[in-house]
N, C-alpha and C positions, 0 to 999 in steps of 0.2 A: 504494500500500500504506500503511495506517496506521502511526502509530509503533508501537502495541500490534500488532500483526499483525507489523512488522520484526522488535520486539524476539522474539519468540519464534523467526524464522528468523534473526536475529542468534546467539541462542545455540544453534542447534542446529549450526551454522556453525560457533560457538568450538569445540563440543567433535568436532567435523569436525576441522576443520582444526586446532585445538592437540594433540587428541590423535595425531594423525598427525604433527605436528612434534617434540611430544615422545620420539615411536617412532623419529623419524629420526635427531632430535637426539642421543641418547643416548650413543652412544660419542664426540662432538665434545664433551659435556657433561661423559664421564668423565676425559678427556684435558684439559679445562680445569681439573677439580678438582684434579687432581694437580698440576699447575702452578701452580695458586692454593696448595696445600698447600706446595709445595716455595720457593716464593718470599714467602707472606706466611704461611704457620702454619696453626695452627687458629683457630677456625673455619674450613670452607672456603664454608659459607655465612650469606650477611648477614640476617636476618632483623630486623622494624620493623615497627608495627603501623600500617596507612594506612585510613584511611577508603574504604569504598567506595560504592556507589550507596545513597544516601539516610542517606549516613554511617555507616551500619554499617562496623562495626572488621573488618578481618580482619590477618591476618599475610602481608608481603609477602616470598618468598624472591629470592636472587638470588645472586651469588657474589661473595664479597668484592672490592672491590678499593681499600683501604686498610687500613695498618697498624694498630693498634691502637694509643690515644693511651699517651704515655709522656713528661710533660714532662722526664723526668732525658735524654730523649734529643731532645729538643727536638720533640718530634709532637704537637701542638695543634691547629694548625690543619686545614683539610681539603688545605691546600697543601702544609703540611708530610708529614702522614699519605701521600696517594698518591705511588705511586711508578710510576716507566714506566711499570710491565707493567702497574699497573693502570689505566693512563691508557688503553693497548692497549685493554684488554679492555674498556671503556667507548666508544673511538672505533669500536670495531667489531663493540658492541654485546652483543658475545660473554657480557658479565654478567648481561644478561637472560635468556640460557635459560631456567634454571630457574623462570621467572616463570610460563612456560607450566604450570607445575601449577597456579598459582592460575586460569589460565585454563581448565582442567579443572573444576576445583571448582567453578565459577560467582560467582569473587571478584571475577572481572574479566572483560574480553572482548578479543579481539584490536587494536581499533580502540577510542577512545574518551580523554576527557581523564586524562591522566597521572595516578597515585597519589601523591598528597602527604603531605606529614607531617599528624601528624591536632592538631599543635599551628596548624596552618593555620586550622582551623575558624571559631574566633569570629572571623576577623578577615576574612573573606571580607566583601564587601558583598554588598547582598539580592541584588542581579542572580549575582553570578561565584559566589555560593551554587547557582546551578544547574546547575553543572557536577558537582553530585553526584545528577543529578535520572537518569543513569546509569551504568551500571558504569563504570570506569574500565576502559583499551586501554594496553596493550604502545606502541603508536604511535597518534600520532594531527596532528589540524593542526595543532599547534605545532609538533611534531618534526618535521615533511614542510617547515615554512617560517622555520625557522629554528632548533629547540630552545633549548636554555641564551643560544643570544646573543640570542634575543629580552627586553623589558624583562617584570617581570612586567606590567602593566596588556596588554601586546600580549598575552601567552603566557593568559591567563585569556579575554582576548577574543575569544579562537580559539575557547576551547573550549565558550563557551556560541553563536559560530557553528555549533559541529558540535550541539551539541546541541539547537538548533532548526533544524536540516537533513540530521540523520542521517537514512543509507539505503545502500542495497546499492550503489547507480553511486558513492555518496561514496566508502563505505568501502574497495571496489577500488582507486581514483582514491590515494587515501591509503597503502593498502599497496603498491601500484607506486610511488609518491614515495620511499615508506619506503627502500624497497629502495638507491634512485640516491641516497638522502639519503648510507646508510649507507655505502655504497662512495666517496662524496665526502669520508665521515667530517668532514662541517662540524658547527659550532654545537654542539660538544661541551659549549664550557663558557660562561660568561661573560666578556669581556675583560678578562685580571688574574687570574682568577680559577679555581680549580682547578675548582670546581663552580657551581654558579649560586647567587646571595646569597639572605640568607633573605629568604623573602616577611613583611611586618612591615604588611600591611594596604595593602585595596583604597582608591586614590584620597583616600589621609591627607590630611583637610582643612586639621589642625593642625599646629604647631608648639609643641616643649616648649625652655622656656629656665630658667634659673636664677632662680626667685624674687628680684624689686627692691625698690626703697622704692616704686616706684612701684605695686605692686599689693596695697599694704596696704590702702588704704583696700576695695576690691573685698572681700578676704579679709575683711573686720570688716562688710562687709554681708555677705556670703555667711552668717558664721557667727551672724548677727543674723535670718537670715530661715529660719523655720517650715520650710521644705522642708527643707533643707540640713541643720537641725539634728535632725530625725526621722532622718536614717539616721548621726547620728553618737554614739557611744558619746562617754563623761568619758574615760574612761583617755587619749583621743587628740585630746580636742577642745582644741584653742589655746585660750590667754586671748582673751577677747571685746575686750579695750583693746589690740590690739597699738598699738605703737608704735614710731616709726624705731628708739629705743633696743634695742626686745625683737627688732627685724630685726638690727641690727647684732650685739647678745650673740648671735644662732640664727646666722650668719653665719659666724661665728669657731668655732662650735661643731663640733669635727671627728666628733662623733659622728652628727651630723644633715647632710640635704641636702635642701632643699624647690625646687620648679619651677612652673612656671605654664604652660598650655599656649595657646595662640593659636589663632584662625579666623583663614585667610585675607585677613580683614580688619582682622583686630589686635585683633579683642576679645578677652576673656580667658573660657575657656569651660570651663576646669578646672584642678583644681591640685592637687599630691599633691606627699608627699614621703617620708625615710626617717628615723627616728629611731633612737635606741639602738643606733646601729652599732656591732657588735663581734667579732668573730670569725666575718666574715662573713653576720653574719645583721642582721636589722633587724626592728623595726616600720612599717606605713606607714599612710600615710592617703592619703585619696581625695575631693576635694571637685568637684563637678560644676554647674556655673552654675543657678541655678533653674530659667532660663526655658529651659533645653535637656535636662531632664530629659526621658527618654524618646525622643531623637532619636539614640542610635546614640557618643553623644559620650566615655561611660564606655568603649564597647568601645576607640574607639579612643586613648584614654588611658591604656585597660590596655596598649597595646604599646607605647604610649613609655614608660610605665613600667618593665615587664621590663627593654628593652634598659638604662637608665639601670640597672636593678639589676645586671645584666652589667655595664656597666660601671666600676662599682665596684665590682667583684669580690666580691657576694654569692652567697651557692649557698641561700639560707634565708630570707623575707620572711613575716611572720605579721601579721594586725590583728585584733581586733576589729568585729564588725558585728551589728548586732541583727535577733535572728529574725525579728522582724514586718515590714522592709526585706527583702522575699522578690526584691526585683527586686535588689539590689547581692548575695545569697547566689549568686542562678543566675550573674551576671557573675562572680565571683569562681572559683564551682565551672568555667565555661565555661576560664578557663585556670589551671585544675589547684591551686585552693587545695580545701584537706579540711577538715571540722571537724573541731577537735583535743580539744573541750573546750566544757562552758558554763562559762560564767563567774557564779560565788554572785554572789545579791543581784540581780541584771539579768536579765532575758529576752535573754540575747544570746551569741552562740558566739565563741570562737575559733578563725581558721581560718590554714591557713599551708601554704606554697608552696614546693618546690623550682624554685628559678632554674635554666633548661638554656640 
């Protein structure tokens, strides 16, 4: 049977069989809410917008099972937020029910690679990018051989196996797994870990460190050469003579934090950092090696970025970038910066970022 020929008995299938689970399910489903109601509140369901097959957005339901964050009561993290019963309802899966509607609707399909956060996206590599090439599955190869304890690089590499070998003998093969997974209730979470850590990009070539003396010289070719300075705006372009002195005064400077990111081999292959730090919020910049424009190297410096911005406890990152640099707008818009604004006198936007 062809893929195209499965997928149409695939979904006639989902809505077989989810709508019949959902019929069955129903009063196990009204008896969980109440209980989610009586032990965690309202909401009694979680709803999160995930990407589905070929990235379309849809909204994923499910039933809570975490508190609502409240630092005055110390609920931050996802370790601290869950609590037993919703650990319960997670080992035995019981929070998925209501998922079964989106498997109605045609959000999703029974079998098939897991719904991720859709801040996931840009950071997929070309390949583990095709695990959106179909619906996402309630269960699937991950969950059957490992779930949450797998790494992610294993848990992605599943899924583009199933997606170039989905089929009817798989898809059984998998929900009979599913089933003995669930009753073993393994591989709930990660080890340490309440939930599974976030995914922060496919096979990170690089490494980000704190800007040295050593990589002035690099920085003053970079900003000397033709490429590099086409996609950079004045408001944020460094002095062209840095020197040890202007490292050491940026250094001391508590409102600034600048880094440099590394290849595998120690070259240096981008570098950004944050200025004007102050109640949280920042400016940044973005400098990307010449000869690696175009190879994927921005994407993945946007996520060392972020998390650096997390960890300096920013919640707000804005920069400057010029209109006609249409390739650093799409990166930017890719994780969730908006134009705020042009900017008089320049062809150029400002765009700005809530840090999650």
């Amino acid at each position: 049977m062809s893929a195209v020929s499965y997928d149409r008995v695939k979904r006639a299938l989902d809505l077989a069989v989810g709508g019949a689970a959902l019929l069955v399910s129903a009063p196990v489903q009204l008896a969980v809410a109440a209980l989610v109601r009586a032990k965690l509140g309202r909401p009694v369901l979680f709803r999160q917008d995930r990407p589905g097959k070929d990235g379309h957005i849809f909204q994923l339901v499910k039933f809570r099972t975490m508190l609502e964050p409240d630092p005055s009561r110390g609920l931050v993290t996802n370790e601290q937020r869950i609590t037993p019963f919703g650990h319960w309802l997670r080992s035995t899966s019981l929070d998925e029910l209501p998922t079964l509607l989106n498997v109605v609707r045609g959000d999703m399909s029974l079998v098939g690679p897991r719904p991720l956060r859709t801040t996931y996206l840009p950071r997929y590599s070309r390949r583990h990018a095709r695990r959106h090439d179909v619906r996402p599955g309630l269960t699937g190869l991950a969950q059957v051989r490992g779930r949450n304890a797998l790494t992610w690089e294993e848990r992605l590499d599943l899924d583009i196996e199933y997606v170039d070998s989905m089929s009817l003998a798989l898809d059984l093969s998998i929900v009979v797994a599913t089933i003995k997974t669930v009753f073993q209730r393994s591989g709930i979470a990660a080890e340490g870990q309440a939930t599974m850590s976030e995914f922060m990009g496919s096979g990170q070539p690089i490494t980000c460190v704190p800007l040295g003396e050593e990589h002035l010289p690099t920085r003053v070719e970079w900003l000397n050469d033709p490429r590099v300075r086409a996609g950079i705006t004045i408001s944020f372009q460094a002095a062209l003579d840095d020197t040890v002195a202007w490292f050491r005064k940026a250094a001391e400077d508590e409102t600034r934090a600048d880094f440099v990111c590394l290849s595998q081999d120690g070259s240096t292959v981008s570098m950004f950092g944050f200025t004007d730090i102050s109640d949280a919020t920042a400016s940044l910049y973005l400098y990307v090696a010449p000869e690696m424009h175009g190879k994927g190297v921005g994407r993945l410096t946007m996520v060392h970025l972020l998390r650096e911005a997390q960890r300096l406890g920013l919640t707000e990152v804005r920069l400057e970038v010029k209109a006609k640099n249409t390739s650093a707008v799409r990166l930017y818009e890719r994780f969730g910066f908006q134009v705020t604004g042009d900017v008089p006198g320049e062809v150029k936007f400002k765009m700005t970022a809530a840090v999650r």
